[in-house]
N, C-alpha and C positions, 0 to 999 in steps of 0.2 A: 902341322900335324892334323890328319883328319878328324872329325870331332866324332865322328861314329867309333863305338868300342870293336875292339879284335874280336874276330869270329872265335869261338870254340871250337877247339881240332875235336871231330866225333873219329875217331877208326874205320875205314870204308868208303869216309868222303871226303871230296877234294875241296869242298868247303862247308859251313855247319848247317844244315837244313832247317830250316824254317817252322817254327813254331807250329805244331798242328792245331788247326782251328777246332772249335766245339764248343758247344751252348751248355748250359749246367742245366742238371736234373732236379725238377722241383724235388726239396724236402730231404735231399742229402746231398753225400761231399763229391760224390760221382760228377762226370762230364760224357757229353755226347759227343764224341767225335764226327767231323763234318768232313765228307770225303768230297761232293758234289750239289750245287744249287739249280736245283730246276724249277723254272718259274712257267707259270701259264697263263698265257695274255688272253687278255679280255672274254672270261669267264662267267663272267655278269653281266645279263641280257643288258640289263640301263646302262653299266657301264661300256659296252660293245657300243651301245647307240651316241653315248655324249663324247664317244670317240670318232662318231663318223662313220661306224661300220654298222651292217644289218647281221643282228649275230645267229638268225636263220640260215648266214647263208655259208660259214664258216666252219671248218673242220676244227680240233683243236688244235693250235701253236704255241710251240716253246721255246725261251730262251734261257741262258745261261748268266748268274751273276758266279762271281769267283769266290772259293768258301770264307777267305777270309774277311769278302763284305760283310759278312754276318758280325754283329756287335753281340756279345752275351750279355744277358742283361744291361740291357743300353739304358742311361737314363741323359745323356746327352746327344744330340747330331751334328757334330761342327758344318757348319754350310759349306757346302766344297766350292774348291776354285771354278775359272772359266765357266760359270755359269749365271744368268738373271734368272730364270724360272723353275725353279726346284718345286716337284709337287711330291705331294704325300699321298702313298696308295696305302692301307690296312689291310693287311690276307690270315688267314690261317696259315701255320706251318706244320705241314707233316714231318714226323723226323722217321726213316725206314731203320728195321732193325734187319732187313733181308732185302732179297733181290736176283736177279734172275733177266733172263730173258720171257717173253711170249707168255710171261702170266694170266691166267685166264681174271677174267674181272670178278667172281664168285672166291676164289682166293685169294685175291691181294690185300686188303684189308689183315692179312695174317700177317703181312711184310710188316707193318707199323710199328712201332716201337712207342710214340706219344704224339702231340701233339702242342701248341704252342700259340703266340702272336708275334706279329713280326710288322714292317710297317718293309713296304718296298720305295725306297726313293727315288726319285727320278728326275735327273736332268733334262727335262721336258721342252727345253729350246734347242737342247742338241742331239736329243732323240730327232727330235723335228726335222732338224737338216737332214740326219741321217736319214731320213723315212722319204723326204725330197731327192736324195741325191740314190734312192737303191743301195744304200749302202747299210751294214749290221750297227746295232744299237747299242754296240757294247761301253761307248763314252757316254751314253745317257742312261745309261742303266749298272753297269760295273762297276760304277770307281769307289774308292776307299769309304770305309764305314756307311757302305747307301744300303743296308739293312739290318738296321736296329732290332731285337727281336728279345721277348723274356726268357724265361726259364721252357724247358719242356716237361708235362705232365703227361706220364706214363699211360698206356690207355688200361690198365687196370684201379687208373683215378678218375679218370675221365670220360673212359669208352671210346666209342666213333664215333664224334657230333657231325650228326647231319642235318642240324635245323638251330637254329636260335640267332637273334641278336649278332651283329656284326656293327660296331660303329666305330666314328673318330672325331673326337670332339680336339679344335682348336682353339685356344684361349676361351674354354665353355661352353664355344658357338659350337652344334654337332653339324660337320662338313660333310660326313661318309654317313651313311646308314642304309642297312639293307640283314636279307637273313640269309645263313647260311644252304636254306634251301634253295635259295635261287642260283646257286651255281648251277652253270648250264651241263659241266662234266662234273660228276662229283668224284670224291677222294680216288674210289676204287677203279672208276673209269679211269683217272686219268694215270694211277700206278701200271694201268694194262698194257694204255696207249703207249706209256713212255716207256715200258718194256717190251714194245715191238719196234721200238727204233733206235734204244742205248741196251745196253746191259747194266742194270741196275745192281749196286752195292750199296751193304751195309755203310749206314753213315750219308747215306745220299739222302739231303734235304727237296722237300716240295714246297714250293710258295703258289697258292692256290688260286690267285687273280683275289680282284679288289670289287667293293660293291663301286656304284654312283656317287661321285659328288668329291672325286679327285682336284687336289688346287695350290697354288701356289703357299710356300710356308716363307716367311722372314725372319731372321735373326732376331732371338728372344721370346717368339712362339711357345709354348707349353702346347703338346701332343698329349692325348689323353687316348687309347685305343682299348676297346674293350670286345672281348670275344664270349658269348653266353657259354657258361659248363668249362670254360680252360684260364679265362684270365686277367689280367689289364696290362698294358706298358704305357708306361710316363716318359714322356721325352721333351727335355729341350731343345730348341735350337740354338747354337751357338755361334 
């Protein structure tokens, strides 16, 4: 006998659909529903450079983690299989309450719904291969629970932080620190950008790139991630 339970017949479908992902809203019983995760690589000038790239010379790029990498309120990270060097990146999260195509950049900022931390984790030795072989990064960036993340604060709590404090302290020692002015594309830019190349829906998550000083995490780690004006998350490794 299989050890998984029987699906639940829903009416409509031919088997029972899948949990919808979504992060809780600071300060009540509500949920933000997650339709899509757009992440945006290397966004912070140091961190562009201690990757090897010159971030003068690059346009902005996106990728995709799947919604239900997203952990709600995470306070643990099981260390995932098939890998040696799992590192920890800290970003802000936008959470969109709208969307569109070809938004102009003086507008988008309207789309926002709140605001968050999230920690983007990354299979960082098989990224590597992927990035040697020209092939997508989706096994070092994708798999199951690789983005732990808090509550979302609405921007009538928080507004639109564009400057403070970004860090990530491990077992105490702070590994990440940088301010959120140094994003090279900020929020609104980059809501514009990615609405000239998807159609942007309510529920579609942004992971905003990471400062300097991204590194390997080991099992029994304590993550400490603090973002000025929105938050902290605590996470272990497990």
């Amino acid at each position: 006998m299989s050890s998984q339970s029987a699906a639940v017949s829903i009416p409509g479908y031919v088997i029972s659909p899948p949990e919808q992902a979504s992060l809780s809203v600071a300060g009540t019983e509500e949920r933000f529903p997650v339709h899509r995760v757009y992440c945006v690589g290397r966004n912070y000038a140091a961190h562009a450079v201690e990757m090897g790239h010159d971030p003068d010379k690059e346009p902005p790029f996106f990728f995709q983690k799947n919604p239900d990498n997203l952990v709600a309120d995470a306070n643990e990270f099981p260390y995932p299989k098939a890998s040696q060097d799992v590192h920890h990146e800290i970003e802000l999260l936008v959470a969109l309450k709208s969307g569109g195509e070809d938004i102009d950049v003086n507008d988008a900022l309207e789309c926002v719904f709140g605001y968050g931390v999230s920690l983007d984790m990354t299979r960082r030795d098989l990224q590597g291969e992927m990035k040697k072989l020209g092939r997508p990064w989706e096994i070092g960036k994708a798999f199951e629970m690789s983005a732990p993340a808090g509550p979302v604060y609405p921007v009538s709590a928080v507004g639109h932080p564009a400057a403070g404090d970004i860090w990530l302290k491990v077992n105490d020692d702070v590994r990440q620190s940088g301010d959120l002015n140094q994003m090279i594309w900020k929020t609104a830019e980059m809501i514009s950008i990615l609405s000239g190349l998807f159609t942007l829906q309510p529920g579609d998550v942004i992971l905003t790139g990471t400062p300097a000083g991204v590194g390997p995490v080991q099992r029994g780690d304590n993550l400490h991630g603090h973002i000025a004006g929105v938050g902290d998350l605590t996470v272990r490794v497990s």
